[in-house]
N, C-alpha and C positions, 0 to 999 in steps of 0.2 A: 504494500500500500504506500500512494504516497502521501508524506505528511501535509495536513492542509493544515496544523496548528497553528505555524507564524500567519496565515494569509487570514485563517479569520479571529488571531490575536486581538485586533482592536475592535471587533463586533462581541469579542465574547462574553457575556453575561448569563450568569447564573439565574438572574430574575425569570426567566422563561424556563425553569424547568421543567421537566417530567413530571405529570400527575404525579408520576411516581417515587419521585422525589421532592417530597411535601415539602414546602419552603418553611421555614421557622424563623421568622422574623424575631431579633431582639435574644434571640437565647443566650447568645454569647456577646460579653460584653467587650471594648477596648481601652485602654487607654493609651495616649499619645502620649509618649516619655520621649522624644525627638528633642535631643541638645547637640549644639555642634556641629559643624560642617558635615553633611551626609554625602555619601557616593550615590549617583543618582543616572537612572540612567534619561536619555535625550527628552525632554517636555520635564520630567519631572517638578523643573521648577515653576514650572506653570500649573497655578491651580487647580485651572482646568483640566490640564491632562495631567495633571497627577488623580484626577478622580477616573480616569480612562483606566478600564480594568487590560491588563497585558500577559496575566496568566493566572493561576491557580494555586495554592497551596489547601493537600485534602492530609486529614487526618480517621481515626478508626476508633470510634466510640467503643469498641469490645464490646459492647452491653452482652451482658448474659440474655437476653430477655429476647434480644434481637441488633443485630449488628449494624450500624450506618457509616458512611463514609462522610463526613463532617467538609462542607467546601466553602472557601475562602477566597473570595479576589485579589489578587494580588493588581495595585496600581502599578502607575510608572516607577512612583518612587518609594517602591517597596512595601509600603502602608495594606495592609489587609482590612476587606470588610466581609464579614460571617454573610455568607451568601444561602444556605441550604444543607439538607440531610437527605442522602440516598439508603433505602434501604439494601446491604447486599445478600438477602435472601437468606443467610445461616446467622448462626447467634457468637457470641465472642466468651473470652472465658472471664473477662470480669477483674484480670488484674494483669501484673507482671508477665511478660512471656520471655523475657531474658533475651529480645531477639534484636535483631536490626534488618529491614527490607518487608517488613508486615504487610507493607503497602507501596506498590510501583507504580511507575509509569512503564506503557511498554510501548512498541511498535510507533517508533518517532512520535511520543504523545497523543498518538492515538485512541490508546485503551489503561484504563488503569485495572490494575490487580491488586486483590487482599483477601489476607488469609480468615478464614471464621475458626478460631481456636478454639470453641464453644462447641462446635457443631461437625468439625472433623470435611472441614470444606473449604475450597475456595470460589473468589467471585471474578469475572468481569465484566465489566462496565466499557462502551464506546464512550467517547468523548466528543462532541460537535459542540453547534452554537449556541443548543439549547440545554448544553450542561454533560451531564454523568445518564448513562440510561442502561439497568440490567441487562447483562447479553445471557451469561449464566452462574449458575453454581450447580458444583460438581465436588462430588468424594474425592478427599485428599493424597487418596492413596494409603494412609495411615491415618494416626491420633495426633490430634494436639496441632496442625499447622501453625509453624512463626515465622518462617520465611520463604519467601519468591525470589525465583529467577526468570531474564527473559533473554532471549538470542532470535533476533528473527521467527519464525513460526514457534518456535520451542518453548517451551516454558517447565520449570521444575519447581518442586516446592518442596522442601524441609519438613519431616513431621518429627516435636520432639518428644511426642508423648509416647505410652507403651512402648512396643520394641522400633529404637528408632530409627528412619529411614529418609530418602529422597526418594520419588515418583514422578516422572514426566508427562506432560500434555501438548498436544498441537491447539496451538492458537490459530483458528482460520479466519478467515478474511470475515467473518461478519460477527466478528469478537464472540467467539463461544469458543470454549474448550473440551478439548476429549482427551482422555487419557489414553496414551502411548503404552500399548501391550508390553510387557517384559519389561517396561524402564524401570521399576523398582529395584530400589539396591539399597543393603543396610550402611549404616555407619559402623566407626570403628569398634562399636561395642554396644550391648544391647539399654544403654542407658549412659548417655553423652556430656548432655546439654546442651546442645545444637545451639548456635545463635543465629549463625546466618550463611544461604547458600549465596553464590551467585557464580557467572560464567565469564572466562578468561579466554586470551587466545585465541578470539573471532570466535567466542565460539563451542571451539574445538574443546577446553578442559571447565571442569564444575569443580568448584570450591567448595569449603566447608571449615568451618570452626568450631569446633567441641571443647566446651566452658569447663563440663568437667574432668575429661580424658587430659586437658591441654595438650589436645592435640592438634593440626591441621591434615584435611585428608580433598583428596582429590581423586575425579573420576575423570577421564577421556568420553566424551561422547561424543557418538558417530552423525552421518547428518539426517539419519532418521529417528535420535531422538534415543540411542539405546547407549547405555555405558559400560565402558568396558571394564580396564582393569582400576583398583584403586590403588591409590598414593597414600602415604602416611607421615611423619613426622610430628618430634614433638616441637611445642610453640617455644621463642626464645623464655619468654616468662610465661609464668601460671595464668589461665584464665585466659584466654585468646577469644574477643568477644566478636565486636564489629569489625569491617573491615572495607577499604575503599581498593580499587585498581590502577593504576595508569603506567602505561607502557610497559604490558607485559610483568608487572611485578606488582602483588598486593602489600599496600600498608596496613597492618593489625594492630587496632586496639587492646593490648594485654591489661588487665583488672588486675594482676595479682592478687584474688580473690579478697579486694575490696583492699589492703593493707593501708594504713595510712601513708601516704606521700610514696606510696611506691610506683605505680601505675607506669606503665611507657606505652612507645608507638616502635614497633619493627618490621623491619620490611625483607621479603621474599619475593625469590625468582620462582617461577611460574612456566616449568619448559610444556612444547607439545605434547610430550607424553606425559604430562600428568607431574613430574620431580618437581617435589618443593626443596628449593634449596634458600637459609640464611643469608640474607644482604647485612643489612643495619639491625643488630641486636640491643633492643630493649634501652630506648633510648629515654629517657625520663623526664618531666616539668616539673618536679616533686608536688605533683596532684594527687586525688585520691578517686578510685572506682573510674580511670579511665576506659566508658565500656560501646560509645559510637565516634565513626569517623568519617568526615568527609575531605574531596581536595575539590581544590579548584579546577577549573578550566585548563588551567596556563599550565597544569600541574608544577606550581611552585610552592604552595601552600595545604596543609592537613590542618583540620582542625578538627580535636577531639574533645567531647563533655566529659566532664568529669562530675558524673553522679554525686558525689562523697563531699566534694570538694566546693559544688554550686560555683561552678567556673567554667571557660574555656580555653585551653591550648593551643597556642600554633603553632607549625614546626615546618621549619622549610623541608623543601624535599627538591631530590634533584631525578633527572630522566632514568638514569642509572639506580634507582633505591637508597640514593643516599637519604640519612636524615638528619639535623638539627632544630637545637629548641629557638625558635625566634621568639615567640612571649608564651613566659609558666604559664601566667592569666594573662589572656589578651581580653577579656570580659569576664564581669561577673555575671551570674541569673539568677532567677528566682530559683526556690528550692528545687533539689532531684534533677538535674537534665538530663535528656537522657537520648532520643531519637534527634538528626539534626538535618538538613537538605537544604541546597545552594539552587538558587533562580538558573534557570537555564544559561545564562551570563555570567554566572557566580557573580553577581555584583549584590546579592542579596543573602545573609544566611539567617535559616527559621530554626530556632531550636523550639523543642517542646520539654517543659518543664513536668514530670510527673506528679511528682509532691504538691507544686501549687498551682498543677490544673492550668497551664497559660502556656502560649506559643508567644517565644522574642525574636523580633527580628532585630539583627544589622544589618548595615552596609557595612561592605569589604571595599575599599581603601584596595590603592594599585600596591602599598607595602601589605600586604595582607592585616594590615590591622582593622578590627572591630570600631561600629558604633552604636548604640543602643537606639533605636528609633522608634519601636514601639513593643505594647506586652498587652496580649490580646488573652482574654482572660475567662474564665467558665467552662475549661474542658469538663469532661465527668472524669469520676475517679477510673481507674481505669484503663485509661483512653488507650489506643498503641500506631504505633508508625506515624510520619510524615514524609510527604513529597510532593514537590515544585517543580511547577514549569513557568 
């Protein structure tokens, strides 16, 4: 498919959603915290079009009760306004899922994906003019879904509950998925703590990170969606949570199971076949519960939440895996951060705060530093993942 999201970027409004996505005016509150020179991107300074919606940030109520996909306008100049709730057909599990990629964007911002922890399912949703609109939900393949992958047609998801596993599905052109006979494959052991899949190498290799094996394990899959052999290794540090990609090597959020100011970021090559090999071991901001990570665009900059800590990290990084600390705290946030995703631009990053229920946005600054712009507030308890376009 091709992507039509930049061309109808500046018609997009959420106000005309889907019956099916009952609009809820007012549920979620904001407040404007904007001090200081913001990075902005083109109108922004203009009123006007800073009330010109330019993409989306959705987030995943969990509710046990029954799951929604929580969506937010994103303006020009980064500022969010709570736009609606999509229901995705299964229920969530109500708290914690220790994951990172709950909820994607896939197929050039075409379709978003998210897991129902609750209900042993996942969802997706097209994306057009008029919002989010159920395509399907479908069995996980397993228990407990907390993370999505996507590659072109493919799609995998992470189950970390009962005995745990990955399972694959085709994504087809009219966003509905089916699951891929024989993709199932277990992880390294029958009780992990899976945090988060995702696909490297065009493609070609599936990631994984095991919280409580601290291990990292990889699968090759082929291009109809089945995997072959797996990879294994252990993490530089304990607890290997989140993890971002760029140029063939991932950077890993290591928790060292919460320890005070221990936490780092280390980075791994990532060959064809599957071999995880150690770049940059365990590099440290002396944070606490370093446990998600994003990088920029330019891939010059990582930044990780630190749970423990109610902060954020930067750390330069270079094309080859290098890594250094540019700022311990380059932000502070409200309690608990935890899930975090950069505007298509990276000129914007939203973290979601668990503890006090609120998504913050900055601007990133061309030195990758932070600015606090606003803190959008009345998630429910619970809530899980975030992603922006």
């Amino acid at each position: 498919m091709k992507s039509k999201l930049k061309a109808l970027a500046l018609a997009f409004s959420l106000s005309l959603f889907f019956a099916a996505c009952q609009k809820e005016k007012n549920q979620l509150s904001s407040e404007d915290n904007s001090s200081g020179d913001a990075i902005s991107d083109e109108s922004s300074n203009n009123n006007e079009g800073a009330r010109q919606s330019l993409g989306h940030v959705y987030a995943l109520t969990n509710a046990t009760s029954g799951n929604e996909v929580l969506v937010y306008d994103r303006a020009l100049n980064g500022m969010l306004t709570y736009s609606g709730s999509c229901a995705s057909g299964g229920n969530g599990s109500g708290g914690g899922l220790g994951n990172q990629g709950g909820v994607i964007l896939a197929d050039e911002g075409e379709v978003l994906l998210a897991v129902n922890a609750g209900s042993n399912s996942i969802s997706s949703f097209n994306i057009n003019n008029n919002g989010l609109h159920l395509k399907s939900t479908v069995s996980s393949g397993g228990m407990t879904p907390v993370s999505i992958a996507q590659h072109d047609d493919i799609v995998f998801v992470l189950n970390g509950g009962g005995t745990n596993n990955i399972s694959g599905f085709k994504l087809k052109d009219n966003g509905k998925l089916y699951p891929i006979p024989n993709s199932t494959r277990p992880l390294s052991a029958a009780s992990t703590g899976p945090a988060q899949i995702s696909f490297i190498k065009g493609g070609k290799v599936l990631v994984v990170t095991e919280k409580a094996t601290n291990r990292i394990i990889t699968y090759t899959v082929n291009e109809y969606g089945i995997p072959g052999m797996m990879h294994s290794r252990n993490s530089s540090s304990a607890t290997p949570f989140g993890f971002e990609k760029k140029n063939g090597n991932i950077f890993v959020s290591e928790a060292v199971g919460g320890a005070p100011g221990a936490s780092v970021l280390s980075s791994y090559d990532i060959s064809n076949n599957g071999i995880i090999t150690l770049i940059a071991g365990s590099v440290g901001a002396g944070q606490s519960a370093a446990c998600w990570v994003v990088i920029t665009n330019n891939g010059k900059y990582a930044y990780t939440t630190n749970t423990a800590s109610n902060n954020i990290s930067t750390f330069d990084i270079t094309n080859t895996g290098g890594i250094s600390v540019s700022q311990a705290i380059s932000a502070t946030t409200e309690a608990g951060p935890v899930d975090a995703a950069l505007s298509e631009n990276s000129k914007y990053l939203y973290v979601r705060n668990g503890t006090a229920k609120s998504i913050q946005a900055y601007t990133v600054s061309n030195n990758g530093s932070l600015n606090l712009i606003q803190t959008v507030t009345g998630l429910p308890m619970g809530a899980n993942g975030i992603a922006a376009n």
